[in-house]
C-alpha positions as a Markdown table, in Angstrom:
| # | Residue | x | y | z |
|---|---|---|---|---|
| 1 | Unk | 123.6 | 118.9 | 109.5 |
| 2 | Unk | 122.7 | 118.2 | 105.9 |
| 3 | Unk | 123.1 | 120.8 | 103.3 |
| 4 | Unk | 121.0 | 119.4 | 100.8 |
| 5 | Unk | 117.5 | 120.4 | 102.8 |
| 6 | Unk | 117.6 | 124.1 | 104.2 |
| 7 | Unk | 114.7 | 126.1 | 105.3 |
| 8 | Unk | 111.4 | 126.9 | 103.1 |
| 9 | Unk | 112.2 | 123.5 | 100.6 |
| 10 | Unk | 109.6 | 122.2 | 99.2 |
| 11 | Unk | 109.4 | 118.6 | 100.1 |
| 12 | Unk | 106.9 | 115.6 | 100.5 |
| 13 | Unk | 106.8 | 113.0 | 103.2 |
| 14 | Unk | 107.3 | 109.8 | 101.9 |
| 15 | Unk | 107.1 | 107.4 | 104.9 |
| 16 | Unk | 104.4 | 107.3 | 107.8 |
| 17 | Unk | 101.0 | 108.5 | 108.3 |
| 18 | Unk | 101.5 | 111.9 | 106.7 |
| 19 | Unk | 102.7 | 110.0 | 103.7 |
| 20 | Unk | 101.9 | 112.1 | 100.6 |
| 21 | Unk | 102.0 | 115.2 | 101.9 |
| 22 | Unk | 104.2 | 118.1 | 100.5 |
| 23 | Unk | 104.6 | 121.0 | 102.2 |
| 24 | Unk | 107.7 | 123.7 | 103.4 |
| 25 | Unk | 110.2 | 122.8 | 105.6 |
| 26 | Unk | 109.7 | 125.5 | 109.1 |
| 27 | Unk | 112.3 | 123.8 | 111.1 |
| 28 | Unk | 115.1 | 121.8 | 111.3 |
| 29 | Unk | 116.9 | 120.3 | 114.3 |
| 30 | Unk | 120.0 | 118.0 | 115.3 |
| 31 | Unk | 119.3 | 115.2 | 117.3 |
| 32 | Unk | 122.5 | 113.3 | 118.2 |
| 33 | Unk | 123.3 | 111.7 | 115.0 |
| 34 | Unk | 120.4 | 112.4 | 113.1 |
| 35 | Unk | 118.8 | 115.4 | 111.8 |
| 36 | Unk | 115.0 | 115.9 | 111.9 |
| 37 | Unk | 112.9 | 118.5 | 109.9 |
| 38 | Unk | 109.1 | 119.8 | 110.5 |
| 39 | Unk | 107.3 | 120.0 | 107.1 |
| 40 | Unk | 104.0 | 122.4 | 107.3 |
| 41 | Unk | 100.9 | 120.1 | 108.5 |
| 42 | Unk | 102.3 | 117.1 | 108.5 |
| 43 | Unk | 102.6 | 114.7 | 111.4 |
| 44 | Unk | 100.4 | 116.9 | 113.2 |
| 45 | Unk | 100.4 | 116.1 | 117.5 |
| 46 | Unk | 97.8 | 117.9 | 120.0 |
| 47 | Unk | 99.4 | 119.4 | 122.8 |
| 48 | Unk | 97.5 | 120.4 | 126.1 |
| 49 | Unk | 97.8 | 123.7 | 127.5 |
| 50 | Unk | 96.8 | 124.0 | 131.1 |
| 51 | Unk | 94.3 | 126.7 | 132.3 |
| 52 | Unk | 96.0 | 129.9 | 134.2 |
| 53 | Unk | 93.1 | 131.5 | 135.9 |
| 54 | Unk | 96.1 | 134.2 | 137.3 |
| 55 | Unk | 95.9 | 135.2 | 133.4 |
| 56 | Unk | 92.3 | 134.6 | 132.3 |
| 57 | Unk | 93.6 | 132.1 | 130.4 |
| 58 | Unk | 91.5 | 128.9 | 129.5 |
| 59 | Unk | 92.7 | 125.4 | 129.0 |
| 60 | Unk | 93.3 | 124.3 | 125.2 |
| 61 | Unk | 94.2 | 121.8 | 122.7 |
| 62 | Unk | 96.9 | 123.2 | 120.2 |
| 63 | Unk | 97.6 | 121.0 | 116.8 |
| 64 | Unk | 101.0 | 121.4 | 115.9 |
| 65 | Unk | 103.5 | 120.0 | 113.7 |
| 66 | Unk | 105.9 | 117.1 | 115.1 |
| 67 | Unk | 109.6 | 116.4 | 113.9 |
| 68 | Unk | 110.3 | 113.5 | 111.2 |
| 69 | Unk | 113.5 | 111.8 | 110.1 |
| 70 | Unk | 115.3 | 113.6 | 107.5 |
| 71 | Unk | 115.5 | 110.3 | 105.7 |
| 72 | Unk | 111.2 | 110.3 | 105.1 |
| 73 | Unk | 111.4 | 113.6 | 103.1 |
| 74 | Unk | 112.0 | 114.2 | 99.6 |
| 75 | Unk | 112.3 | 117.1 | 97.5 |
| 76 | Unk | 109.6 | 118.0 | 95.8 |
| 77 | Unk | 109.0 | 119.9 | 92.5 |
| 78 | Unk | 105.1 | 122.0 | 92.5 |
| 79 | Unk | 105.3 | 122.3 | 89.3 |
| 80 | Unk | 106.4 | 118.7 | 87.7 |
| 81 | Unk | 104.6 | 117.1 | 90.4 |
| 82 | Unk | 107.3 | 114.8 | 91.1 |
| 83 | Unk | 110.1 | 114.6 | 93.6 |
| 84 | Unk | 113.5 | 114.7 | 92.9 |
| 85 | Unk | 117.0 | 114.2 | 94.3 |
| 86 | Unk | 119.6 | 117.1 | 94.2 |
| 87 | Unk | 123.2 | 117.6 | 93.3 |
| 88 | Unk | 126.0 | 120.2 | 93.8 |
| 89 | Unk | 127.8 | 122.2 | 91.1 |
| 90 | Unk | 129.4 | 124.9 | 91.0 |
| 91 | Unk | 127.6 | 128.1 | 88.7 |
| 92 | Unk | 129.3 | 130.8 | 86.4 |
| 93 | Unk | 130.6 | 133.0 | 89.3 |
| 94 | Unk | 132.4 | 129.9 | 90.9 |
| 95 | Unk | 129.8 | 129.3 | 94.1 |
| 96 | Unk | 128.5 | 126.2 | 95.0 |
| 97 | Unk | 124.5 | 125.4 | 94.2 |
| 98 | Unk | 121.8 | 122.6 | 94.5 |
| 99 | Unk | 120.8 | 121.6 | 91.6 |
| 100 | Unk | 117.9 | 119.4 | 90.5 |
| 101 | Unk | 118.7 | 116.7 | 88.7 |
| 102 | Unk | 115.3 | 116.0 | 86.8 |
| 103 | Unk | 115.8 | 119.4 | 85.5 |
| 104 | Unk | 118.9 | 120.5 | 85.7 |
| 105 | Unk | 117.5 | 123.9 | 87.1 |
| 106 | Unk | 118.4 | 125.6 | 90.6 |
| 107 | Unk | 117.2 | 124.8 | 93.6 |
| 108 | Unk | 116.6 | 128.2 | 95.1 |
C-alpha cells in the first residue's frame, strides 16, 4: 500500500466527476495492484436497501461514498489552498516523516 496517503489526509480529487473536491480520506483499500481511497462526499453512489417487514424496516435509498484510484487524489493544504506533493526525511529524533514540499512543514 502507499505510505504517502494514510487515513484523515486531506486531499482533493483531481480527475472525474467529483473533480475539485477536497475532503478527508475515511478509507483505504487494496485492490490487486492498485490501491483505492474514499475521500468524504466525493463520488457519491445510491445504494438500495430492501424493505424487511420481519423488522419494521422500510425500503431506502442510502448516498454513500464510492472508491477512487489513488492516482486521482492529491494532497491538499486548507490553508494555502493548493495541493502539494510530499517527501520523506527523517526529523531530530531519527524517525521517518512526510513532509510537504511547498512548505517544508509536517504532514501530520
Amino acid at each position: 500500500m502507499s505510505k504517502k496517503f494514510k487515513l484523515n489526509d486531506h486531499v482533493l480529487v483531481t480527475i472525474g466527476r467529483s473533480k475539485g473536491v477536497d475532503g478527508p480520506i475515511i478509507a483505504i483499500k487494496k485492490v490487486k495492484d492498485s490501491v483505492k481511497v474514499k475521500v468524504k462526499s466525493a463520488n457519491m453512489q445510491t445504494h438500495f436497501v430492501k424493505a424487511n417487514p420481519q423488522e419494521n424496516q422500510a425500503g431506502e435509498r442510502k448516498k454513500v461514498e464510492g472508491f477512487i484510484d489513488i492516482s486521482n487524489v492529491a494532497h491538499y493544504d486548507v490553508k494555502e489552498n493548493k495541493r502539494f506533493k510530499t517527501g520523506f526525511r527523517e526529523n531530530d529524533s531519527g524517525k521517518k516523516v512526510r513532509y510537504n514540499k511547498l512548505t517544508d512543514k509536517e504532514v501530520s
